[in-house]
Each structure stands twice: as structure tokens, then as C-alpha cells.
LOMAR-172940 format. One record per residue (C-alpha): residue number from 1; residue in three letters; y, x, z. Coordinates in Angstrom, 3 decimals. Example, Ala and Ser with C-alpha at 12.3 -4.5 7.8 and 13.67 -1.06 7.14 Angstrom:
[1; 'ALA'; [-4.500; 12.300; 7.800]]
[2; 'SER'; [-1.060; 13.670; 7.140]]
***
This chain:
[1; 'UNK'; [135.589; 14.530; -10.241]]
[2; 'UNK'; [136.797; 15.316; -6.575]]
[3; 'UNK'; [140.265; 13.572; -5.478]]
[4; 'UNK'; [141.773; 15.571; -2.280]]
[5; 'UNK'; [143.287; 14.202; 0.058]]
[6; 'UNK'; [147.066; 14.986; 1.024]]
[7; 'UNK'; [147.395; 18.676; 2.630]]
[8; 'UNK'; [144.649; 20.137; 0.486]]
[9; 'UNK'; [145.987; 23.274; -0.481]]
[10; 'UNK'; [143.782; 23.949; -3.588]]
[11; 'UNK'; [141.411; 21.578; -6.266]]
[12; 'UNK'; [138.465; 21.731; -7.936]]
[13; 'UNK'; [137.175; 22.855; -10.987]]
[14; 'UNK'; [134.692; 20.959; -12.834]]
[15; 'UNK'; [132.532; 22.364; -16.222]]
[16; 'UNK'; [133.371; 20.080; -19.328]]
[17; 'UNK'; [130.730; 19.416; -22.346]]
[18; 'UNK'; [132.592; 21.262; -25.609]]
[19; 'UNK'; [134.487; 18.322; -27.410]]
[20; 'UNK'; [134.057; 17.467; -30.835]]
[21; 'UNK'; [137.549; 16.051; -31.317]]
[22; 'UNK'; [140.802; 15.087; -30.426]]
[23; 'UNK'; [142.386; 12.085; -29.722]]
[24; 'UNK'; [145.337; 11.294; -32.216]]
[25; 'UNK'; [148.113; 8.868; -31.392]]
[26; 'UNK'; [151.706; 8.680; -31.026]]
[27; 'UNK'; [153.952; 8.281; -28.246]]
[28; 'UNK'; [153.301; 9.682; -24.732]]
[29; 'UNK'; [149.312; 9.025; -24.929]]
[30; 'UNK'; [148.538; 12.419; -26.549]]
[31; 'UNK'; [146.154; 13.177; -23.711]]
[32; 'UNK'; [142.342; 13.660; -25.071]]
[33; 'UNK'; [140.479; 11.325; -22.745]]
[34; 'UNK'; [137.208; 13.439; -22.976]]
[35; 'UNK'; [138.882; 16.026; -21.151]]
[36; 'UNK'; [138.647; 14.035; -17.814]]
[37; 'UNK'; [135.414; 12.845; -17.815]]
[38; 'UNK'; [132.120; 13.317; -17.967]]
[39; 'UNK'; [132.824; 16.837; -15.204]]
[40; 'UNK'; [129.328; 18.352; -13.903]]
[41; 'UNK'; [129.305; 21.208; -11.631]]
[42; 'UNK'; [131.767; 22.967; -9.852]]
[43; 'UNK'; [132.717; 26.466; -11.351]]
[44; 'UNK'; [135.394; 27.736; -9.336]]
[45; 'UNK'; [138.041; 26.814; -7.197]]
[46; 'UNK'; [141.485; 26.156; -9.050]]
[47; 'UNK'; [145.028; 26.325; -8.580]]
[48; 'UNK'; [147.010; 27.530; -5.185]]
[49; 'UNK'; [150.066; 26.280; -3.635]]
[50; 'UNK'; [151.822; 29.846; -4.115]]
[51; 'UNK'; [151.494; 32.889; -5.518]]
[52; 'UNK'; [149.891; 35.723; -6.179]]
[53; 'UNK'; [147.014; 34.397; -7.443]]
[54; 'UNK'; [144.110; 35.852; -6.230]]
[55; 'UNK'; [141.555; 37.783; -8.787]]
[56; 'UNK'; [138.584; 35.877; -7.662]]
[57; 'UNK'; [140.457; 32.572; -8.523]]
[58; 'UNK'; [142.094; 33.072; -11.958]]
[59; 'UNK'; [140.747; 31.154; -14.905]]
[60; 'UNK'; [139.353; 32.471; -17.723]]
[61; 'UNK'; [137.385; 31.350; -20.881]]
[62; 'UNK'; [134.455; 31.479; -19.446]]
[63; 'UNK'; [135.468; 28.888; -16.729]]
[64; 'UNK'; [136.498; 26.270; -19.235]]
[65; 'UNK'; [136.734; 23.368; -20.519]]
[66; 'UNK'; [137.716; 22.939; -16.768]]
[67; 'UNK'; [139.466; 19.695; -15.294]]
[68; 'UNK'; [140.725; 19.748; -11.577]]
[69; 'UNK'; [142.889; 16.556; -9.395]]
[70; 'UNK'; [145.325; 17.508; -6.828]]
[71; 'UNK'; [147.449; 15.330; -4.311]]
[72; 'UNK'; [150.747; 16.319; -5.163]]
[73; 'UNK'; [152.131; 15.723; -1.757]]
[74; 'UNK'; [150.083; 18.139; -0.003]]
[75; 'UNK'; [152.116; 20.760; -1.856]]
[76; 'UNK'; [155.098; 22.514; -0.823]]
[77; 'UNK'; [158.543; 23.617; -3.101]]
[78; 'UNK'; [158.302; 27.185; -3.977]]
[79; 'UNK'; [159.663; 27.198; -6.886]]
[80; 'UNK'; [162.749; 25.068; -8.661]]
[81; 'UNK'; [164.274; 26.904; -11.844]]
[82; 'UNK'; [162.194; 28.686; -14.632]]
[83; 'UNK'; [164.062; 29.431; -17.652]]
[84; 'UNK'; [165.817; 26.658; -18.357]]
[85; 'UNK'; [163.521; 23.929; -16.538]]
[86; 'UNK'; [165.774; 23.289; -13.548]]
[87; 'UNK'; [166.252; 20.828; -11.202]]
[88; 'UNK'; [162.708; 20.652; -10.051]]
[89; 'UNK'; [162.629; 20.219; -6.567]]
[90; 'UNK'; [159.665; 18.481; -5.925]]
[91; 'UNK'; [156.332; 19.905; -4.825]]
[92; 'UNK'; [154.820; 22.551; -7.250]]
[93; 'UNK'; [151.302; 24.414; -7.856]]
[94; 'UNK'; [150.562; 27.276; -9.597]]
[95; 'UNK'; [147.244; 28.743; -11.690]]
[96; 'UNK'; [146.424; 31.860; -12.875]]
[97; 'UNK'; [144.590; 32.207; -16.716]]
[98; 'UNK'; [143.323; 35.597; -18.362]]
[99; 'UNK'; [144.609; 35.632; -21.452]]
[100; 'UNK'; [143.608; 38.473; -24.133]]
[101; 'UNK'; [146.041; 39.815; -26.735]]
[102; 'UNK'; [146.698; 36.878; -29.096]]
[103; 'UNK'; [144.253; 33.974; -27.030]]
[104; 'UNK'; [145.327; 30.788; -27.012]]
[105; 'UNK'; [145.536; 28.091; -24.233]]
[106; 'UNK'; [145.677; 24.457; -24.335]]
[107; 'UNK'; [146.817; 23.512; -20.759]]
[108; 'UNK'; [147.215; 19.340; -19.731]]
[109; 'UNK'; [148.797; 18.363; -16.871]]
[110; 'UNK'; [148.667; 14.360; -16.351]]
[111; 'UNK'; [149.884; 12.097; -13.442]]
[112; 'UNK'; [147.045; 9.695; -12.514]]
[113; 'UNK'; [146.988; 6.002; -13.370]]
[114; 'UNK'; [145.629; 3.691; -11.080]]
[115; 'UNK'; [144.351; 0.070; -11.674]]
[116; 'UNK'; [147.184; -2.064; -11.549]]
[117; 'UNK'; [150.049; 0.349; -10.973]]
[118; 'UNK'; [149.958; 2.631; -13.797]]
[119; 'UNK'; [150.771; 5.480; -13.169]]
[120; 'UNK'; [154.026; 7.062; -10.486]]
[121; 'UNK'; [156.966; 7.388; -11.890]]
[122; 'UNK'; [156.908; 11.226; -11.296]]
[123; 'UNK'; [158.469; 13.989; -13.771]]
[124; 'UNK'; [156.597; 16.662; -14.209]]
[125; 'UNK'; [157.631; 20.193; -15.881]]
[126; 'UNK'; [155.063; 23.017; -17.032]]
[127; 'UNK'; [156.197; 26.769; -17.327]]
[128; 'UNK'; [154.329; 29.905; -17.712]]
[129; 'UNK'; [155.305; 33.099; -16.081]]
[130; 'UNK'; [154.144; 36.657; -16.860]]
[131; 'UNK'; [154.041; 37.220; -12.742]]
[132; 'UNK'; [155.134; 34.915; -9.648]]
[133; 'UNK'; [158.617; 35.338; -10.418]]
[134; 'UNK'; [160.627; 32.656; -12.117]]
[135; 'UNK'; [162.711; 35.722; -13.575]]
[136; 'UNK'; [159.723; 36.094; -16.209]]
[137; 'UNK'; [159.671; 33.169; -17.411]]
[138; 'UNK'; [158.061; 32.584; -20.732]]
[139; 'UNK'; [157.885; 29.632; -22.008]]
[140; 'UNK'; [157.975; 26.006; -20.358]]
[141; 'UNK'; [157.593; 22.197; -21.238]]
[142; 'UNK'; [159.440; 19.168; -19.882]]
[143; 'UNK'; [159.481; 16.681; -23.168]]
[144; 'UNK'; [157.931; 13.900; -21.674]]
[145; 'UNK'; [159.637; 10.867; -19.141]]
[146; 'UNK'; [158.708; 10.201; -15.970]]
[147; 'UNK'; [154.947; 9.419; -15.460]]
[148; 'UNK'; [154.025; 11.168; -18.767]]
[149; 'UNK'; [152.583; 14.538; -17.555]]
[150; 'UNK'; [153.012; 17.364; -19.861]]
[151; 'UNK'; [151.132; 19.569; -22.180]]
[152; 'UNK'; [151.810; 23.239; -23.357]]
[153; 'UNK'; [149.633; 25.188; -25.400]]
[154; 'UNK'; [150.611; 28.966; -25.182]]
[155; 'UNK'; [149.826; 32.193; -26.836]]
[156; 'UNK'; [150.101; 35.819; -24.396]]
[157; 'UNK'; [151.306; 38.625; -27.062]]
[158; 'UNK'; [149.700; 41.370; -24.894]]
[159; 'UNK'; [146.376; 40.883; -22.897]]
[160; 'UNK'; [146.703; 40.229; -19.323]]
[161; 'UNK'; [146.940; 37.335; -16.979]]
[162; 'UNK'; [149.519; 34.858; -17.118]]
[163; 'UNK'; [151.090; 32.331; -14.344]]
[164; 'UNK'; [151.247; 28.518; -15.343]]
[165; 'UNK'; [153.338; 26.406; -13.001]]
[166; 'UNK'; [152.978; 22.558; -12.400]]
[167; 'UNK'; [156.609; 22.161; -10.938]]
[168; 'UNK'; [158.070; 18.456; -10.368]]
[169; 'UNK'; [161.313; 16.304; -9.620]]
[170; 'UNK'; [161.923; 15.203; -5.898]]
[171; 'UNK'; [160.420; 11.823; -5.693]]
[172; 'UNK'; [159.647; 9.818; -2.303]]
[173; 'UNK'; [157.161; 10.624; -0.545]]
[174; 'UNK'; [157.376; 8.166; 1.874]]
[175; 'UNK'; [156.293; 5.439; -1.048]]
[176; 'UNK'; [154.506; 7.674; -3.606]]
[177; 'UNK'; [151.527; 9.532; -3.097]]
[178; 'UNK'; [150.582; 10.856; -7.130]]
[179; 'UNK'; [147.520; 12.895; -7.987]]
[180; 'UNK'; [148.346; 15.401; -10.592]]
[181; 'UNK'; [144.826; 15.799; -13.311]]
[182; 'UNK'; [144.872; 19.370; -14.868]]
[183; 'UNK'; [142.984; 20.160; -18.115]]
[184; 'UNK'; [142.370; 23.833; -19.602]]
[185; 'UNK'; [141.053; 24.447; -22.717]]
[186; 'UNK'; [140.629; 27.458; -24.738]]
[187; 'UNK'; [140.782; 26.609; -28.544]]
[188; 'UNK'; [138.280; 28.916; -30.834]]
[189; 'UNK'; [139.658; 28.638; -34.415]]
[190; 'UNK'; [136.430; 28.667; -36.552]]
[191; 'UNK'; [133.921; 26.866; -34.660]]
[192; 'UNK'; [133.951; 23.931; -36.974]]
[193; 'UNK'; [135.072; 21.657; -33.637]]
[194; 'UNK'; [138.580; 20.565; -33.918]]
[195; 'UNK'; [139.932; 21.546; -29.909]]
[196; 'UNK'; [143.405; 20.738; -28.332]]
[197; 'UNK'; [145.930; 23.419; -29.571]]
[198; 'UNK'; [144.403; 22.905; -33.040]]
[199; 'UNK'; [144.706; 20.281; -36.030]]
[200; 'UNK'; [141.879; 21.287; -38.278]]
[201; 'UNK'; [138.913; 23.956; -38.094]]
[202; 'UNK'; [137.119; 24.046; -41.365]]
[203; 'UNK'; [135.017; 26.959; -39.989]]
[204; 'UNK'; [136.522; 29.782; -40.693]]
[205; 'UNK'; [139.507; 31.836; -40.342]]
[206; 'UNK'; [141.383; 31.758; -44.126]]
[207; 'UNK'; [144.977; 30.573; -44.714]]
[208; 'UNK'; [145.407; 28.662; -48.240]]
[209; 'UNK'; [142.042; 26.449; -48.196]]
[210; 'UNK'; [143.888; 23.409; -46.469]]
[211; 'UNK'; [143.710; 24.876; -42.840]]
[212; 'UNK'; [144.963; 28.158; -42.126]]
[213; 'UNK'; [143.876; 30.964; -40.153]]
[214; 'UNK'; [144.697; 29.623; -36.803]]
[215; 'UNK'; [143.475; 26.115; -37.585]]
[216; 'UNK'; [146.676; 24.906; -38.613]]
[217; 'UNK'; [146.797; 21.776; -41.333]]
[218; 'UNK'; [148.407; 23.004; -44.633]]
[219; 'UNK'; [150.248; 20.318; -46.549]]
[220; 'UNK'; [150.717; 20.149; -49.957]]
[221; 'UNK'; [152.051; 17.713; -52.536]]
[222; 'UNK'; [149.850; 18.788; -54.999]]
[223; 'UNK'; [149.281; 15.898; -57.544]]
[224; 'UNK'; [152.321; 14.507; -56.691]]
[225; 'UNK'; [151.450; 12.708; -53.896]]
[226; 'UNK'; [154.034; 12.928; -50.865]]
[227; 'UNK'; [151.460; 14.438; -47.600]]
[228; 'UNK'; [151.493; 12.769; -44.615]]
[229; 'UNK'; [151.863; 15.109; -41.153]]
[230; 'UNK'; [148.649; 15.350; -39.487]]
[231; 'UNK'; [148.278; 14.974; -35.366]]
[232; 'UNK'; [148.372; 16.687; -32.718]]
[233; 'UNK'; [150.969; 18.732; -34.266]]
[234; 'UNK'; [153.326; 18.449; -31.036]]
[235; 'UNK'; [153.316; 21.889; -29.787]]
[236; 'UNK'; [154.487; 25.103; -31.431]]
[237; 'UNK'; [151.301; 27.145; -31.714]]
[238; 'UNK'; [149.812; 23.215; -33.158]]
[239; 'UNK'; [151.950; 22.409; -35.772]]
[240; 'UNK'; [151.374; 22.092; -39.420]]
[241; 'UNK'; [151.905; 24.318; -42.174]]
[242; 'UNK'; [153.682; 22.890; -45.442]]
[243; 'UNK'; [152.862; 24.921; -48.506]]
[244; 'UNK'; [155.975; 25.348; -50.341]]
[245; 'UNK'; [156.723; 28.105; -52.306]]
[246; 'UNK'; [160.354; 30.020; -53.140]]
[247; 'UNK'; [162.387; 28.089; -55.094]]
[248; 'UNK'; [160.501; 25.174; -54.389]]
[249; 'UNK'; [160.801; 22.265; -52.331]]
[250; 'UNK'; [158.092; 19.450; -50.134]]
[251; 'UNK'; [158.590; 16.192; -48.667]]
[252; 'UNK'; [156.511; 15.074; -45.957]]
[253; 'UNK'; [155.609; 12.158; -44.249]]
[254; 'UNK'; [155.986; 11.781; -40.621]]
[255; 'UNK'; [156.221; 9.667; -37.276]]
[256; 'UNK'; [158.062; 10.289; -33.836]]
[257; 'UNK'; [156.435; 7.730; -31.352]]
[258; 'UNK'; [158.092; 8.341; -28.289]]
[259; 'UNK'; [159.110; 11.461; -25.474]]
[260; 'UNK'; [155.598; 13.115; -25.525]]
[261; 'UNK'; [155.776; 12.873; -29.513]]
[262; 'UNK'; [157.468; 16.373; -31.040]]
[263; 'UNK'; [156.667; 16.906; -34.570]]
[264; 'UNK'; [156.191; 21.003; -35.355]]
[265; 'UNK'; [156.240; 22.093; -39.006]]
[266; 'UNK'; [155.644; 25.858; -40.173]]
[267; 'UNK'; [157.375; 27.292; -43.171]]
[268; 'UNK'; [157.063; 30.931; -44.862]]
[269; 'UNK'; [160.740; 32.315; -45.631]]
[270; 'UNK'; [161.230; 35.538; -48.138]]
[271; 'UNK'; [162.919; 38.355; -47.094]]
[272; 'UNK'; [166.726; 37.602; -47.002]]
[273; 'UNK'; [165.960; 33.524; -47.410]]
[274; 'UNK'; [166.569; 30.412; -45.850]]
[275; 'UNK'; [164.983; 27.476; -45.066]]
[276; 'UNK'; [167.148; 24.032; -46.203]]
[277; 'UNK'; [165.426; 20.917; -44.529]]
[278; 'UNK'; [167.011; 17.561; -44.300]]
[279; 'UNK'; [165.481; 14.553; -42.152]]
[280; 'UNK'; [165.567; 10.675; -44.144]]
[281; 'UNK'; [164.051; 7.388; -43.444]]
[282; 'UNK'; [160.648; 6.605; -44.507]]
[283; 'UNK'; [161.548; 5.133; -47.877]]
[284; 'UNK'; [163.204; 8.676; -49.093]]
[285; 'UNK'; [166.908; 7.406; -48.633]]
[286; 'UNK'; [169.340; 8.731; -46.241]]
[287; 'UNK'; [168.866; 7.296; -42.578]]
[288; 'UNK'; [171.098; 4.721; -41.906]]
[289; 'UNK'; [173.475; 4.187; -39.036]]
[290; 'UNK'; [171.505; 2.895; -35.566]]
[291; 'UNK'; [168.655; 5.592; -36.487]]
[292; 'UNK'; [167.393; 7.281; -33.369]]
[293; 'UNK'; [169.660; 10.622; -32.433]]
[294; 'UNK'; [166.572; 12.975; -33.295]]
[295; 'UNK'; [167.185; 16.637; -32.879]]
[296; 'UNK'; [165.904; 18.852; -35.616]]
[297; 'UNK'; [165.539; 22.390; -34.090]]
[298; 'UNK'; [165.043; 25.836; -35.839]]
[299; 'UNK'; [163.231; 28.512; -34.559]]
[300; 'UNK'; [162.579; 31.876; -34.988]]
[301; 'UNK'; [158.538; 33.261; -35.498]]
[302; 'UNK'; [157.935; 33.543; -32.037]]
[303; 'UNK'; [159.429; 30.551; -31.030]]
[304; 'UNK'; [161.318; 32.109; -28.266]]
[305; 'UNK'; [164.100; 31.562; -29.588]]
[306; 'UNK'; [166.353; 29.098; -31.036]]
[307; 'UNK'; [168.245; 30.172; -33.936]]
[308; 'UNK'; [169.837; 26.260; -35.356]]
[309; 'UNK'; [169.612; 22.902; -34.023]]
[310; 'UNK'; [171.285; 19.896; -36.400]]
[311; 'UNK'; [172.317; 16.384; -34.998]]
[312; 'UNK'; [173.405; 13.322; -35.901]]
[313; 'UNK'; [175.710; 12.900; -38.115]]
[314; 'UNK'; [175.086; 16.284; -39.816]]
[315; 'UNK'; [178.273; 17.881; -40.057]]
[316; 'UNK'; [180.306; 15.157; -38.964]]
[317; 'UNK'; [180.375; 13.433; -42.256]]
[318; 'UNK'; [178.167; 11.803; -45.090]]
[319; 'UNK'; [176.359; 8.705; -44.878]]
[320; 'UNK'; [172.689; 10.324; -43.446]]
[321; 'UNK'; [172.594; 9.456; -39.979]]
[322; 'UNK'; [169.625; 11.478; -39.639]]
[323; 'UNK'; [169.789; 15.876; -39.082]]
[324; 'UNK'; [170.384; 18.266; -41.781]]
[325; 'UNK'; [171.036; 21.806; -42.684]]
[326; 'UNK'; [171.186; 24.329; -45.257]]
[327; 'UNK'; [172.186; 28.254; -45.531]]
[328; 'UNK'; [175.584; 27.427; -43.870]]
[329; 'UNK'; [174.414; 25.267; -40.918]]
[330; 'UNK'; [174.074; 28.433; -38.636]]
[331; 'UNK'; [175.098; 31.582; -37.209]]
[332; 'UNK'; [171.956; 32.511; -38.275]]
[333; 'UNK'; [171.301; 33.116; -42.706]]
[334; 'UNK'; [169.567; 35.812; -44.895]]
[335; 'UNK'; [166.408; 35.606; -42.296]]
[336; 'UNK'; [164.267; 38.335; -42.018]]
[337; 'UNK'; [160.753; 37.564; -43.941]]
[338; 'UNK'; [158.025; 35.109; -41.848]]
[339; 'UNK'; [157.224; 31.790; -40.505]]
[340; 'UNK'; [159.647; 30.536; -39.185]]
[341; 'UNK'; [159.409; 26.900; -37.079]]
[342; 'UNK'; [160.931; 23.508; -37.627]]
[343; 'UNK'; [160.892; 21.161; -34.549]]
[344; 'UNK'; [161.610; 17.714; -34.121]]
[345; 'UNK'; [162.172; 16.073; -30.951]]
[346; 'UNK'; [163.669; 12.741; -29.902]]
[347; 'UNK'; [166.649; 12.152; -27.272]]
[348; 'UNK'; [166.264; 11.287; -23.839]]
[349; 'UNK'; [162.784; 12.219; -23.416]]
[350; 'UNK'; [161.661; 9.065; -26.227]]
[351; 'UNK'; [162.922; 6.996; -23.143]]
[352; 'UNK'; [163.365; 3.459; -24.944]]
[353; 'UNK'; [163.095; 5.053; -28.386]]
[354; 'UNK'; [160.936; 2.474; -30.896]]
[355; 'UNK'; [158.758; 4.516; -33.130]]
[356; 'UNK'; [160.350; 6.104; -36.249]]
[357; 'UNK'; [159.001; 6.503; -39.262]]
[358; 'UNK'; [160.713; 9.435; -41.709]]
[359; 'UNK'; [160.373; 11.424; -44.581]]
[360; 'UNK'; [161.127; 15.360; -44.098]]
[361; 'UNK'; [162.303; 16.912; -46.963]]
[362; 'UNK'; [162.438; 21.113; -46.925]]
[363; 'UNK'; [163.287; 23.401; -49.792]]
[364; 'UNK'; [162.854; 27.569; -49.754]]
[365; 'UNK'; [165.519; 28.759; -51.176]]
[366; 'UNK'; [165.185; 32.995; -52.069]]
[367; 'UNK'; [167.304; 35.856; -50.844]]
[368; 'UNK'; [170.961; 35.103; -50.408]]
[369; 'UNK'; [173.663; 37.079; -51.860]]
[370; 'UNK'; [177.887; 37.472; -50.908]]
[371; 'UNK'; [181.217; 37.267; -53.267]]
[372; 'UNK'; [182.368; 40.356; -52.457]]
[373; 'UNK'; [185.846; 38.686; -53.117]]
[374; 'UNK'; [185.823; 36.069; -50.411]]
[375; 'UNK'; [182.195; 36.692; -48.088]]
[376; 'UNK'; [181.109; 33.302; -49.641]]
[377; 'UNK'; [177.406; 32.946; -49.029]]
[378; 'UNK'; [175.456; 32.596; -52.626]]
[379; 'UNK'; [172.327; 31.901; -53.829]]
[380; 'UNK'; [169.290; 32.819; -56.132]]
[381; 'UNK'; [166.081; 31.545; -56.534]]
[382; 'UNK'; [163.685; 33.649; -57.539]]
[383; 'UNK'; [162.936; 37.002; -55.623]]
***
């Protein structure tokens, strides 16, 4: 692997041996080792200091597994606000990746450790854009603290290519000088090799034989036994399905480890349904008070939008320190038929947050129904 020196306005890109599996763990080390090392032969050269991106230069699947290193403080500001990932004023890079109708990405961007110092204490945001400007912002990442890096993995609806920026906080230059390692990856579900962006791949592409069709886990508590949430689940096109039917209800085992740590869950919803999910400690009982101020976060199918989020304490009263909702929570009820997303996330970036053990417990409940008397929200089971 090539390390640039300061003022280099691009980095290289390296060819990576397929890997044969991912790295689980909790916390902010969620970075596959494999996907640094081991680079032979330059393929192209990778990521500008602006945009447009030229053709010649934009990544594709046929470029990757690629890895590339940049000196951070040979790159200039051009962009601060996407969405809303603002206030980053530091020195940003850009990269251009092909995407067709439905692809997936897995994209890593990690700030380099060095012997002894670990690594700069330097935040770092992802975003991707559908052109150079901020305006079309699509989707963007800043979960983890300060000397974390970041991960996204991302989805393009139509085919085309798409603009991921590597934007960070004003730090000193004066006193750090941080190389920024990138990582792209692009996930084939069926291959029988478990890739970053997935959590299983059984080799093939059908839902309902324990990973789905986009090598997603399924959990079930068939038997009776309580399933246990299976990593890298920390992204929303990586997260893991729980088989529940309507009128039914699943508790799962799971583990936030720190800022880098998200927990995604997938759930189908009838038409006119809800999704009731309550967060408890790992022995089943309701959190008690001191428990970490997780956010639990619902989202609509395409995860572009937020349609809930519950905090602690849910509702303002009860004894469950821990999130909560049901069919009254939100603005949001009678949900149109899909999978919809729950996503849990810890405060402050998992910034002094010990690791946290819970249970999450979701029921499906079927299509709600009004008092025609007083708008009262009601409920039945069955469909």
C-alpha cells in the first residue's frame, strides 16, 4: 500500500484477494482487517480533491475489492453541510462509484493508527450524493467518535453513478497530520462468501431458509429458544431480519458496544399495521434507572426517512428506563404494508458508553381500526 505525502491531490488503488469473511466485534472495531492488506497491483487511480469526477476515474465493480491511503492535509474544504452532516469544516475528498439499479456498496473509511499513538483524534463523516452538489444529498454516516472512521453501505434505486464524500471536522494541522484508509467493496448476495454489507450468504437468493434474499440473517425463536442478533448488522441495508408473524410477537438478544455499534433489525408490517417494540435489559425485565440513553429509531422501507424515534424514559413515566413504543407512540400508525426498519443507536457517539447487553422484544400487531365515537385508535389481530 502507497502512503502520499501531504499535497497529493489523489491516492491509489490497490486490487484485494475476495474475502471469505468478516470480522465480528463490538464497539468501534467493526473494520474487516483483510480489507487493508495483502493489496497487489495498482488498478486505477482513486478519489479527487473536488468534483466532477472524471469518467476515466470512477469506481466500479470491476475495480474492487479496492483499498487506497490519503494524507488528509493535502486536501482542501469544498464541502461542509450534506443533509444533515454539518459542521464539517475540515479537509474533504470525494469518489465516484457506478452503481446499477439496486447494487450495493460497502464503503470504509478509517483514520490510520500508528505504533504508539493510535490513531488522531479526527472525526470523520461519510455522505453520498447523486451529483457534486450537497443539495442531493442521499444518505450520510457520522455514528462513530473521533478517531473511529466511518462505514456506510448504500443501495442506488436507479442505475447511475453516485458521489461518496469523505468530509471531516477542523482539527490542527499544525500538530496532526492523519492518513485517511478507504475500503470499497461490492457485496454479491449468493456467492456462498459472507462480504461487508452482508450477515449471511447461504448461496442463494431465497428469503425464509434462515438468510434472506439479500443475505440478511433471519431470526427466529423457533423451539423456544430466545435468538441472539447476529454481526455486522450495523448498517441499514445489513441488518437482520426477525421472523415474526401478525399477531405474533419475538424477543431477541442483542449487544450495543460502543459509537461505531448500531444494531438494525427488519420487520414485515401488514397493510394498515404497526410494529410495537420495546427495549429491556438482558435478563427480560425492564431496564433499570442508570441504563445507557439508547435511541430506538423507526424507519420507513427505504430508510430515508424517519417516521418514530423513542427515548428514555418512554413516555415520561413507568419504571423501563430503556425506549418503547406502540401504535400511539407516533404521528405515524396504520402503515402502509412492507419492511419497515428498527434502529438502535447509542448517545454521544458510544463516547464513554460501557457495553450493554439487552433483550428486544417486538410484536406485529394487524390492521388498526377507529371508534367512530371518539377517533380512538383500536386494534385486531388477525388480517
Amino acid at each position: 500500500m502507497t502512503h502520499l505525502r501531504p499535497g497529493a491531490a489523489a491516492f491509489r488503488v490497490s486490487d484485494l484477494a475476495l474475502i471469505s469473511s468478516v470480522v465480528l466485534c463490538f464497539g468501534c472495531q467493526v473494520f474487516d482487517e483483510a480489507l487493508y492488506q495483502n493489496a497487489e497491483g495498482q488498478r486505477a487511480t482513486l478519489g479527487l480533491d473536488s468534483c466532477p469526477y472524471p469518467k476515466e476515474r470512477v469506481v466500479s465493480r470491476y475495480d474492487t475489492p479496492a483499498v487506497a491511503t490519503l494524507s488528509l492535509n493535502g486536501f482542501a474544504d469544498d464541502i461542509q453541510d450534506c443533509g444533515k452532516l454539518t459542521g464539517f469544516d475540515g479537509p474533504d475528498a470525494v469518489v465516484g462509484i457506478q452503481l446499477a439499479a439496486g447494487e450495493r456498496v460497502h464503503v470504509g473509511a478509517r483514520i490510520v493508527s500508528r505504533p504508539g499513538e493510535g490513531a488522531p483524534p479526527v472525526d470523520v463523516g461519510v455522505y453520498v450524493m447523486d451529483s457534486c452538489d450537497p443539495a442531493t444529498c442521499l444518505k450520510r454516516v457520522n455514528r462513530c467518535p473521533p478517531g473511529g472512521g466511518e462505514q456506510i453501505v448504500f443501495s442506488g434505486e436507479t442505475q447511475g453513478v453516485y458521489y461518496f464524500g469523505f468530509d471531516t471536522k477542523a482539527y490542527e494541522k499544525s500538530v496532526f497530520d492523519p492518513e485517511m484508509e478507504l475500503a470499497v467493496t461490492f457485496p454479491s448476495c449468493g456467492d456462498r462468501i459472507v462480504e461487508p454489507g452482508e450477515t449471511c450468504d447461504d448461496g442463494n437468493q431465497k428469503s425464509g431458509d434462515g438468510c434472506d434474499a439479500e443475505c440478511h440473517v433471519e431470526l427466529s425463536d423457533a423451539g423456544g429458544v430466545v435468538p441472539v442478533e447476529v454481526e455486522p448488522n450495523n448498517f441499514y441495508k445489513a441488518g437482520n431480519v426477525l421472523d415474526v408473524g401478525v399477531g405474533e410477537a419475538i424477543r431477541v438478544k442483542g449487544h450495543i458496544g460502543g459509537g461505531c455499534d448500531l444494531d438494525f433489525f427488519y420487520v414485515d408490517v401488514p397493510e394498515g399495521g404497526f410494529a410495537r417494540a420495546t427495549l429491556l435489559g438482558e435478563d427480560g425485565e425492564e431496564c433499570p434507572a442508570g441504563s445507557p440513553a439508547l435511541a430506538l429509531e423507526f424507519d420507513d422501507p427505504s430508510g430515508s426517512a424517519e417516521l418514530g424515534k423513542a427515548k428514555i424514559p418512554a413516555h415520561g413515566e413507568g419504571t423501563n428506563h430503556c425506549p418503547q413504543w406502540d401504535e400511539t407512540s407516533f404521528a405515524t400508525h396504520a402503515l402502509p404494508q412492507g419492511r419497515y426498519v428498527i434502529e438502535m443507536k447509542p448517545p454521544n457517539q458510544g463516547v464513554g458508553m460501557e457495553p450493554f447487553p439487552y433483550i428486544l422484544a417486538v410484536e406485529i400487531i394487524g390492521p388498526l381500526q377507529y371508534d367512530d365515537t371518539d377517533g380512538s385508535i383500536q386494534t385486531r389481530v388477525g388480517g
